[in-house]
N, C-alpha and C positions, 0 to 999 in steps of 0.2 A: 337295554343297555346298548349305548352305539359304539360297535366294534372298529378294532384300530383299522379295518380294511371294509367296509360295507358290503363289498361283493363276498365275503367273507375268504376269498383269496384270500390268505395270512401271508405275508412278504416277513421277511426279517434279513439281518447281515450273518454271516458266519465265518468265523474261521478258526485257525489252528488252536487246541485247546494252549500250548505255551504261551500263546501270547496274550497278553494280560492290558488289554487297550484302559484309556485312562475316561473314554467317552462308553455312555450306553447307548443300547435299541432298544426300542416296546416293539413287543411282541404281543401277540395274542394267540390263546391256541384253539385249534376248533373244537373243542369238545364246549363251549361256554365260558364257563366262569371269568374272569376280571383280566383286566389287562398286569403286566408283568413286565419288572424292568431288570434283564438279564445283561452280560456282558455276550459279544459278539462270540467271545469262546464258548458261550453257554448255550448258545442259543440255537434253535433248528427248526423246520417249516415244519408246522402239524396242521392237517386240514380233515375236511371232513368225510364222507362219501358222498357227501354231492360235489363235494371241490373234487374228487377226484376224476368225474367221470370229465369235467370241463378242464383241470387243472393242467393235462397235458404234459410239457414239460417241466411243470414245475412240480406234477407230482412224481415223474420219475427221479426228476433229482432228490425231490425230499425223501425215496426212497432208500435211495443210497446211504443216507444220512445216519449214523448213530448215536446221536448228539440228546438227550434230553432237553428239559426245560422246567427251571425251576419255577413255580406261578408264584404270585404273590395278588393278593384280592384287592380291590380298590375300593375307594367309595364312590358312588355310582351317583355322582352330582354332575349334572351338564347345564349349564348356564345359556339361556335363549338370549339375551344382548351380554353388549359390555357397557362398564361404566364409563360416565366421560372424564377424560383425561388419563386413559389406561394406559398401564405399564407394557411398552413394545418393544421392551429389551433393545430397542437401536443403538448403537455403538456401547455395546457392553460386549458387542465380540467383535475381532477382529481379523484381518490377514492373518495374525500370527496364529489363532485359534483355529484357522483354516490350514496352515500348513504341520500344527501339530497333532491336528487329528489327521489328518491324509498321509503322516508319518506312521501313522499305527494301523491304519486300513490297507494297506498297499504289501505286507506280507503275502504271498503266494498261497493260497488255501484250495487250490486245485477247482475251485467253485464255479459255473456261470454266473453272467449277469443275474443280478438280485435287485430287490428292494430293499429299503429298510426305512423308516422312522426315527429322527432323531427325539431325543426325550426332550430336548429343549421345547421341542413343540408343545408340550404337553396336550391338554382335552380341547377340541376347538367346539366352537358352540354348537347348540342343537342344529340341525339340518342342514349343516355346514356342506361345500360342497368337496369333493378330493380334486387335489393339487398333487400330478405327478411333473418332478424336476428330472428332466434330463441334462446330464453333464458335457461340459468341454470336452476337449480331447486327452484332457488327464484322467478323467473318469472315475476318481472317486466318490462324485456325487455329494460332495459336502459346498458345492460353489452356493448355496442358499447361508451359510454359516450368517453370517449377518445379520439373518430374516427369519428364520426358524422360529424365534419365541412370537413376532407378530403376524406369520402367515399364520401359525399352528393355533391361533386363536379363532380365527376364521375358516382354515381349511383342514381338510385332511390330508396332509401333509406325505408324501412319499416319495424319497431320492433314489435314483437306481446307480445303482454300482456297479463298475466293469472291472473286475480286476486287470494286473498289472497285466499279468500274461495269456489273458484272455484274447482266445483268434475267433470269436465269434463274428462273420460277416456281418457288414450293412443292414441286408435285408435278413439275415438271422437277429438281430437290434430290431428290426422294425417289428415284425411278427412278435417276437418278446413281449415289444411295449403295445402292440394291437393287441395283444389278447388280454391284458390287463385292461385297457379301455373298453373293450367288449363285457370283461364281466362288471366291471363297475358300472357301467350304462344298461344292465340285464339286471342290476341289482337297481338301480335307480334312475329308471328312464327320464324322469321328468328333472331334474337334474344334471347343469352344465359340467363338462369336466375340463378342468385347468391343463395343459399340456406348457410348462416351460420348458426352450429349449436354448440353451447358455451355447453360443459359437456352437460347436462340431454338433450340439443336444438339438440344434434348430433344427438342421437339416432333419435331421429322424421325426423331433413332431412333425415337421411339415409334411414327409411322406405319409406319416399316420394317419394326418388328417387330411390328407388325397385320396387313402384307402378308404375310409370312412365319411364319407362325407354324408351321412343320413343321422349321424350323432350328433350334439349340442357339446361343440367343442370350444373353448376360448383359447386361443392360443397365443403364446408371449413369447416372442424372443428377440434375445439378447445378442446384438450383434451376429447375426448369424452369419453361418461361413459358407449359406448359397455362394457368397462371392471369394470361392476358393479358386477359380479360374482367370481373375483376375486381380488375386494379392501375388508377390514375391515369393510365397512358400513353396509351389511345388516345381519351380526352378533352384532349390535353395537342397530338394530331397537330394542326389548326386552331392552334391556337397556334404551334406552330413553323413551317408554312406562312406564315405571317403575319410572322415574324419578323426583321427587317432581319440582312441580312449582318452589319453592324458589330455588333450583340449577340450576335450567334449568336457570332461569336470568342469572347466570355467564356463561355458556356455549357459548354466543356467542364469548368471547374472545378468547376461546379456538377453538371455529370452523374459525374464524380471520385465525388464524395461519395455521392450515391444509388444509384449502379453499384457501390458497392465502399467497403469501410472502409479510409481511407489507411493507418490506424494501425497496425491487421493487417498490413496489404501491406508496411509499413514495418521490422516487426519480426520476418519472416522469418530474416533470417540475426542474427540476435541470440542469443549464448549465454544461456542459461539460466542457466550459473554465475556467471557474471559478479555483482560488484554491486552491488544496485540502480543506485548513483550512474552506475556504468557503461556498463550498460541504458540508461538516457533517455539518457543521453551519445548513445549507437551510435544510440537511436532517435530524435533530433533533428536529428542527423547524415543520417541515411536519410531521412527527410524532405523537408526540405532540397532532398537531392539529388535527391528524386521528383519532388517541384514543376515544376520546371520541365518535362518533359516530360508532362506534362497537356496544357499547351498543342497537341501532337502529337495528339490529338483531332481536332482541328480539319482535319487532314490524314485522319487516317485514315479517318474517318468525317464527309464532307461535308454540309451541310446537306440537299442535295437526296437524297445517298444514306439520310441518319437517315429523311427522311421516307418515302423509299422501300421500306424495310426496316424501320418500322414498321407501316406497310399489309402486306407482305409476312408478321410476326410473327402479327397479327391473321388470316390466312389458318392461317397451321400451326398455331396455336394450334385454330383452329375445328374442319381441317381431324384433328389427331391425338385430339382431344377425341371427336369423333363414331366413331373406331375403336377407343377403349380396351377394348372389350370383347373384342376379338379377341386382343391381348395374352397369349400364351403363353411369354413368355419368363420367367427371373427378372429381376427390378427391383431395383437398390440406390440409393434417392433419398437426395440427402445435401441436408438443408436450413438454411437460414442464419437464424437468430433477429433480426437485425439488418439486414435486406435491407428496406430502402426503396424497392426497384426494383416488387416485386412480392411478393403475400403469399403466399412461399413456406414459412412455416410452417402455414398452414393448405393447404394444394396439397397438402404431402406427406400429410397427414391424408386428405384425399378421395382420393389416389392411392391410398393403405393399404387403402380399403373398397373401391375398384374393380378393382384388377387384384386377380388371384389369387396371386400369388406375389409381395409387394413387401416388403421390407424397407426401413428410415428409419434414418438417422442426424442428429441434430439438434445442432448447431454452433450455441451462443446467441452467444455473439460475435461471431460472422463475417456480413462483408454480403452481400451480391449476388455479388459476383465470390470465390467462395468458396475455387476452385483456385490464387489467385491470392495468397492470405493466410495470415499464418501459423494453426497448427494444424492444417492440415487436410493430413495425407499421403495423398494418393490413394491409393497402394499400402498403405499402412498401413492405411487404411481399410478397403480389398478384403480383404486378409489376415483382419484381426480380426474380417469378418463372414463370412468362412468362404465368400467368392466366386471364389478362387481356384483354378482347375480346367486342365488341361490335356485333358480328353478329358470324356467327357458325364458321367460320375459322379465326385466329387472322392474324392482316396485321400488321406487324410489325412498319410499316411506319404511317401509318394513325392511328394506336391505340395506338400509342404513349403517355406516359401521361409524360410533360417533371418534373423535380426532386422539389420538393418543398424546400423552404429553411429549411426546419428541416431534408431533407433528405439531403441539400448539407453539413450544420453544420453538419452531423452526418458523413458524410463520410469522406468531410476535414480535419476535427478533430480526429476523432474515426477510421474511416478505414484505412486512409491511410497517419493519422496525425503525424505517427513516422520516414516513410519514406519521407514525406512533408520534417521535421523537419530535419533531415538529411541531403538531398541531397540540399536545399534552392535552388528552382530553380531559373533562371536572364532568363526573355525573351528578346529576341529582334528581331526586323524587319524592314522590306524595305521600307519604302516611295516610289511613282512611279517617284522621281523625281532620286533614287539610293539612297538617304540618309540613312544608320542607324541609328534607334533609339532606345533608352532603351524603355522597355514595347511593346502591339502588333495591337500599332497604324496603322500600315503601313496592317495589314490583312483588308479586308474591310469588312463593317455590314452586306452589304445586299449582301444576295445569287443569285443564287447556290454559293457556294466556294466549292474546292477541294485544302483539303489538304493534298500534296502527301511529305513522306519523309522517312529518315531512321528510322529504327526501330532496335532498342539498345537491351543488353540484355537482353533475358528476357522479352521485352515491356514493363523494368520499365518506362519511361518517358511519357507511356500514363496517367500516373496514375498523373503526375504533368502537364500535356498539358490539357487535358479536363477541372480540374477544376478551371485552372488558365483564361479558357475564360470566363466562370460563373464568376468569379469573376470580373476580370477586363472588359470585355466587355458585360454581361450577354447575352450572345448565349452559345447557348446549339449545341456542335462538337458533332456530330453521327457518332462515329465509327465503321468501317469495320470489324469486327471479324472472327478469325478461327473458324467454325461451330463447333468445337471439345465444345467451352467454353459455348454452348445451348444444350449440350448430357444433360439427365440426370444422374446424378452417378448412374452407377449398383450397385449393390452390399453393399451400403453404406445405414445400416440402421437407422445411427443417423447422418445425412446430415443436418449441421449446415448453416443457413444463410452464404453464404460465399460471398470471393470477388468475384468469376463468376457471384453472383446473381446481386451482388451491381453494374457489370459489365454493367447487363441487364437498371437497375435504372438508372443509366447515360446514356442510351441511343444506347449500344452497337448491332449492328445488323452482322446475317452472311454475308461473303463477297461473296457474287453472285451478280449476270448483274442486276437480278430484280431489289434486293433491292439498290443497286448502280443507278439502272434508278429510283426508285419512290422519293430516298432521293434528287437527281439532280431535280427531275420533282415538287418536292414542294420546292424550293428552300432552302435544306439544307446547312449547313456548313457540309461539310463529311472528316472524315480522313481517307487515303490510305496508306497502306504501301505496293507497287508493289515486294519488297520483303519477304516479308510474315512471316511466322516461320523461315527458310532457314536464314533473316539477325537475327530474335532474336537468333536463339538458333544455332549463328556463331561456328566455332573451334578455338581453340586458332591460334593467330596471324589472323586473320578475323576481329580485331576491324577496323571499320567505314570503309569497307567495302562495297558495294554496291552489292547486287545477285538478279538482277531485270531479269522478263522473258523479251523475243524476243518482246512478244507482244506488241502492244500499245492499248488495248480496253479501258483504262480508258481515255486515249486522247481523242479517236472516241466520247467514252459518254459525254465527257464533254463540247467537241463540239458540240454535238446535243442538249444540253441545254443552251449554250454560257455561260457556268460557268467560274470563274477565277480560273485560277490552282495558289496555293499556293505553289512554291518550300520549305520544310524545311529541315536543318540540327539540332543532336542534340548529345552532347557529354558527357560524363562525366561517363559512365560504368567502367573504368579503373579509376575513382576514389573511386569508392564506392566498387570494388569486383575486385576478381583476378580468372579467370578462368583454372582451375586445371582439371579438366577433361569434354572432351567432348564428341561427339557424338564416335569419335572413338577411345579414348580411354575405353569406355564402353563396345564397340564390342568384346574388348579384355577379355573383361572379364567375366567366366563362369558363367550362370545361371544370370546374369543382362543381358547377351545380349539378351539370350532366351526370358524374362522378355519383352525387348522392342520389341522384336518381334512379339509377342503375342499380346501384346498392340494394334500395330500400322497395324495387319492385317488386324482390320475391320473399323479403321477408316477411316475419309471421303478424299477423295484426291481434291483437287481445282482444279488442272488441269489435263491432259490427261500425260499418262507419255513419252509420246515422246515429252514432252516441257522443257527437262531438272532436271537439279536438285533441281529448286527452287519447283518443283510441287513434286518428290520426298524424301522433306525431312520428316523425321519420327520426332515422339515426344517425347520428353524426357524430365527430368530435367536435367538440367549441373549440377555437381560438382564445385560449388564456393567458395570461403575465404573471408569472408567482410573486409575489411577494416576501417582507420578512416576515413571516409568521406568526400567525397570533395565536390564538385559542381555538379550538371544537369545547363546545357544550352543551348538556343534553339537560331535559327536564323532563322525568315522566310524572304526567297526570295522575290524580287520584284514580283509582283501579275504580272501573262502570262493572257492577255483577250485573249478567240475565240470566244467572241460573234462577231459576222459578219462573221466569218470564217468557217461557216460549211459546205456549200459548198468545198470550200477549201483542209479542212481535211478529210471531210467523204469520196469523190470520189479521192480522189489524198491518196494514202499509202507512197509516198514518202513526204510529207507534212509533213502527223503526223508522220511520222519516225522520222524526221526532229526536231518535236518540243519536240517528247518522249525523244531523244536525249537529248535536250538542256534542261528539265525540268532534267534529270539525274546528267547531268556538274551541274544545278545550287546546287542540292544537295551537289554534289561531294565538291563545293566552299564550300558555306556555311559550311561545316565539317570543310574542309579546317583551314577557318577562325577563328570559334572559339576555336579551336585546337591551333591556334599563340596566340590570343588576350586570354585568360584563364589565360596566364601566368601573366598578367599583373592584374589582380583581385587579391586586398589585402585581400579580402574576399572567398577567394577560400575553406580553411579550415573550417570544423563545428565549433573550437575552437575561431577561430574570427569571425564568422556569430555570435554566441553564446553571448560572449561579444559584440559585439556591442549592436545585440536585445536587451539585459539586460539594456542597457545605454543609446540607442535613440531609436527602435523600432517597430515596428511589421516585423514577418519575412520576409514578398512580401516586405520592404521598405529596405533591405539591399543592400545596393550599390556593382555594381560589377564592371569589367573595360568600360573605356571612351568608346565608338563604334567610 
């Protein structure tokens, strides 16, 4: 059974038995038995005789302790994936959830720093790796509130708590959270461990992971307050010293605003679809309701405490600044464009030249309290920067974590919800009996699939393939990628969340043999395009087109899995754009040709260059004209079995020659086809997809021609 602490360190929250909190902790005790969900009055650190001999300070403390612990047994089911389109709780909690549980943590319980587990988390999957949060300078350790139900599905999830009138130094906090790391990396060495550190929590992981630099640490933070030395705050300390009690009361409004964007905070659980009028409605409504617990500041964070744990920020700050060089871990700094607390858009920039390994993501709307506001999904985050890892090297296949439905709403919608809306795509497909039918019945559920087809300009039409089988069939297509869209941007110091990331989120993988064997060998659905960049980024007069190599490996693989190969065609680029210059006319011209040349010297080549042109084409963007838009439209082929046939294919080259072939003809049809029948679609233009929608309704139900 996987315990709620691996190192079997047991963490929990404790305090005063009166008070009667409205949230729980899991616990677990060291004797064995199941995990238990007590109230923080309930609850107390039970460990074992081997936690005691390592346990240190925390078994003296749990000595002191008279507290029992009521168990209660669980059922002992741990789930190795998730399903697609899982529930991740994203904007089901909010700010206000945040300040009314940091209203019931913030009693006085005489306690140190602790751990604890929120239950939202609940059981995360089998060999999940532990995620420890450290907090701002409020320190109650609930700043994950937002993200608890979707980390806890994947991590092992543990926020540490400072209470109010806790004087535990700097490096008294760092040695705390270092021996917690020691045992969990003693407990599972082959195993990365998560350090988030939220503003004041940075500083502390970063010294941790300067102390440590022989451990497999990932580390995230949030705005962090290294750049306490040069924000306004600790010229601001005398001032608040100075401050009478009765103003201090109003200050929290005022710290509201500098600490954090109410607006963001407010607009968390707001549909996207909704609208407009709708939207301010819900967001004025949210507001509103925020307001008043602001005031709760004033609790949480006491005048003598702010001043105390200002001095204290300006120590760690100093204190992790002078160790950055020791920094061996990865780093993923997410920073806020709108953060009036401290200049953490230039932080992340000086963090980018100092550690060795750091990656940034840059959120221009979001303030100070960035976990706290909408936009920003932590795990979404992780995911789409490819920091997701269960053991020391990431496997892209197996660490997969597939899109939850607030990331597929956010992308439908939000990312690629105007070109959705645009090109309205019509699928359709084969039945094995030849029949066409509207929708993409005729694909089958169960894998391996491979689906091989053309690739349009651009590879817009991956962007309406993938998520149209989440919708309609919910399977999750893992596509084959140019390695170039998993480089990290050089040179790019405020590297926004983009689509490559959101690429990654959907599932996107480089196109190597590997990854191509491990997707077939767990029985993925996979997309192929054998023509590669070479058919997206065609020359003019190259529409639908076909520039496939000699080879046939994706045959050979797919026979060695007995996967169905999916022929598809897909058209509709020369409705939406008009290409005006391409690869060579660019050649032609001075100082952009230099430009791509430069570019495309170090990137990666797929194949050896004696295999033609499809392995030689260079990257670029085309010179395009949009147009008014017309339609995307897909056709997939009758599904090709080789299960039984690998014999067949793998020893006979003229076989799969044979079938590489005739998988290409089906393509070639399929273009063919929907190239004739397009004309007969009364719904071809945006201007009557438009109209209709308005009149009968939703965009996937607009009708297109007969098949």
């Amino acid at each position: 059974m996987a315990s709620v602490v691996s190192s079997q360190a047991l963490y929990c929250f404790f305090s005063t038995p009166e008070i009667t909190p409205r949230f729980q902790v899991r616990v677990q005790s060291g004797s064995g038995g199941g995990n238990s969900k007590v109230s923080p009055s309930d609850s107390a650190l039970v460990i074992g005789e081997k936690d005691k001999k390592v346990g240190g300070r925390i078994d003296s403390w749990n000595a002191s302790l008279k507290c029992g612990i009521k168990k209660k047994s669980v059922k002992d089911v741990i789930s190795s994936d998730l399903d697609v389109l899982w529930d991740d709780g994203y904007g089901t909690k909010t700010a206000k959830d945040f300040f009314e549980g940091a209203k019931e943590m913030i009693r006085p319980d005489g306690g140190p720093p602790r751990w604890f587990c929120p239950t939202e988390c609940g059981q995360p999957l089998k060999d999940s790796p532990i995620l420890l949060f450290c907090p701002g300078i409020v320190g109650v350790g609930l700043g994950l509130t937002l993200h608890h139900k979707a980390l806890g599905k994947v991590f092992e999830v543990r926020c540490l708590h400072i209470p109010v009138n806790d004087r535990t130094p700097f490096e008294g906090l760092v040695k705390f959270v270092e021996e917690t790391v020691r045992l969990e990396h003693a407990s599972s060495p082959n195993k990365p461990i998560y350090l988030v550190g939220d503003s004041f929590g940075g500083c502390l992981v970063l010294a941790v992971a300067a102390r440590n630099p022989e451990i497999d640490l990932v580390v995230i933070l949030a705005n962090p307050a290294t750049s306490f030395d040069r924000s306004q705050l600790q010229s601001l300390i005398p001032l608040w010293e100075a401050l009478p009690d009765g103003l201090y009361n109003a200050l929290p409004y005022l710290l509201s605003f500098v600490m954090g964007n109410p607006v963001e905070m407010a607009r968390v659980n707001i549909e996207y679809r909704l609208p407009p009028r709708l939207q301010i409605e819900q967001l004025f409504q949210n507001l509103i309701a925020l307001l008043p617990h602001l005031s709760d500041l004033v609790d949480i964070i006491p005048k003598d405490t702010l001043i105390r744990k200002l001095k204290l920020l300006k120590s760690a700050a100093s204190y992790a600044n002078s160790r950055l060089h020791a920094v061996k871990a990865e780093v993923l700094v997410l920073s806020s464009g709108n953060d009036h607390m401290l200049p953490s858009g230039d932080e992340a920039q000086r963090l980018t030249r100092t550690l060795k390994n750091c990656t940034v993501r840059y959120f221009k709307d979001n303030g100070h309290n960035i976990l706290m506001e909408d936009g920003v999904n932590l795990l979404t985050v992780i995911k789409g920067t490819g920091k997701y890892r269960r053991s020391r090297r990431i496997d892209l296949v197996l660490d997969f974590i597939p899109p939850s439905m607030s990331e597929f709403k956010q992308g439908y919608d939000e990312v690629i919800g105007l070109l959705r809306f645009a090109t309205g795509s019509a699928m359709f497909s084969t039945l094995n009996n030849g029949k066409i039918v509207k929708g993409l019945h005729g694909v089958p559920n169960e894998g391996p699939v491979l689906l091989v087809g053309y690739h349009m300009l651009m590879g817009l039409e991956v962007y309406s393939l993938v998520p149209e089988f989440l919708r309609e069939k919910n399977i999750m297509v893992r596509g084959v990628t140019h390695p170039v869209v998993f480089r990290e941007r050089q040179g790019v110091s405020s590297a926004e969340f983009s689509l490559a990331d959101w690429m990654k989120v959907m599932g996107a993988v480089p196109v190597t043999a590997s990854n191509l064997f491990n997707l077939l060998s767990t029985k993925s659905h996979v997309l192929l395009y054998p023509g590669g960049a070479r058919e997206a980024l065609h020359n003019r007069g190259e529409e639908y087109k076909l520039f496939w190599p000699d080879q046939q490996e994706f045959v050979r693989m797919a026979a060695r899995f007995g996967a169905t190969i999916v022929p598809f065609g897909t058209v509709g680029e020369d409705d939406v754009a008009e290409l005006v210059l391409d690869y060579n006319d660019f050649m032609k011209i001075p100082v952009v040709n230099d430009y791509i040349r430069d570019a495309n010297r170090n990137s990666i080549r797929l194949r050896d260059k004696s295999k033609g042109e499809v392995a030689n084409q260079e990257l670029y963007i085309p010179g395009i004209l949009p147009k008014v838009p017309g339609r995307f439209y897909f056709l997939f082929g009758k599904p090709i079995e080789t299960k039984g046939r690998k014999e067949e294919i793998l020893e006979d080259r003229e076989n799969a020659n044979q079938l590489y072939l005739h998988i290409k003809s089906e393509v070639e049809r399929c273009i063919a086809y929907l190239l004739k029948k397009r004309e007969e679609d009364p719904y071809r233009s945006i201007v009557d997809r438009t109209v209709y929608r308005a009149l009968h309704s939703p965009l996937h139900e607009v009708p297109a021609f007969d098949p």
